[in-house]
Phi, psi and omega in degrees: 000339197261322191301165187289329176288024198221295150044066171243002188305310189324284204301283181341305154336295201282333202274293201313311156321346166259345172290319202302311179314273177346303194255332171051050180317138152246040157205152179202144149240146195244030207327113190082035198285058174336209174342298210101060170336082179130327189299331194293001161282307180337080180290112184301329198284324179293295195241117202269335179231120185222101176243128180269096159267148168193152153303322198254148193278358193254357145329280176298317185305302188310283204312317170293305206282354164298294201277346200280306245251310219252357171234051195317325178268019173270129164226152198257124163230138188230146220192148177247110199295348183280321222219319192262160179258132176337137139295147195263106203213083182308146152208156236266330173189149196236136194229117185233104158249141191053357177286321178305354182299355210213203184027125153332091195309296175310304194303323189270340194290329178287334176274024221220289189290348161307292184270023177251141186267170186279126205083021166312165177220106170291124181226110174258152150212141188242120180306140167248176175303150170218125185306330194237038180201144178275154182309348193214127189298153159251162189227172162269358152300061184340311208314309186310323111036300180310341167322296174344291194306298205282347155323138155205134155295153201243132157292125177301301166342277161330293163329310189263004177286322206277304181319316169318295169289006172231030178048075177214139199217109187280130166250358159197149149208143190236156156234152176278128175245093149354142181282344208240024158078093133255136169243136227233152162232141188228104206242139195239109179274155161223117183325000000 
């Protein structure tokens, strides 16, 4: 995400951090917290409860062991949002940058509205389609490649149709540009 053809750390960073400014949560969830892009925004004094998810366990590990000493209400999980059950922890906002590309959209946006307190703040940001770049960048990093099968861009469209049925109410959308030409839709729902 940090290489230069890809160079999407920046942009992720900056988005969450602005949500965090915006909603100033005292509980978050982060969904897909790889390393943990973005927690050096986290004011620990605002936000007092923080679970850091990812499906991959050396994720959720890094992000803790970056982050435990300076977030003190952080725990770390690691869990497939599709299949394994939540823990049960209303918070004030949930935040999926780039995850819904890869996970069954009807099945997790309701358990996403699930963990939302009433008047909760769901915050996506979803890559859109492009003519002149493929969804899943090359790199010198072949590996990343493997991505591909499993990638399907989420229609904003969609997203707020599903959001809908799951009483989540779009209250913005912006979209966003990569230093590497990508364009983003950035969508903020509310419970």
């Amino acid at each position: 995400m940090g290489s230069p053809e890809v160079d999407q750390s920046a942009l992720l960073s900056e988005l969450f951090g602005a949500t965090l400014t915006r909603h100033q949560p005292r509980s978050l969830v982060v969904l897909g917290c790889a390393g943990g892009n973005g927690f050096d925004r986290i004011d620990p004094v605002v936000t007092e409860r923080i679970f850091a998810i990812d499906i991959n366990p050396a994720y959720t590990a890094e992000t803790f062991k970056r982050y435990q000493s300076r977030l003190p209400g952080l725990r770390a999980l690691t869990l497939d949002v599709q299949t394994d059950a939540i823990p049960a922890s209303s918070v004030d906002l949930v935040h999926a940058g780039l995850v819904l590309e890869y996970v069954d959209v009807p099945c997790v946006v309701p358990k996403i509205a699930s963990m939302l307190v009433r008047g909760g703040t769901f915050h996506v940001v979803l890559q859109l389609p492009s003519n002149s770049m493929p969804s899943v960048s090359s790199t010198r990093f072949i590996s990343l490649q493997r991505l591909t099968p499993s990638m399907r861009l989420v229609s904003p469209d969609e997203l707020t149709t599903v959001a809908l049925e799951a009483n989540l109410v779009l209250r913005n959308k912006e979209f966003a540009r990569s230093r590497a030409g990508k364009m983003f839709a950035v969508l903020t729902y509310e419970r």
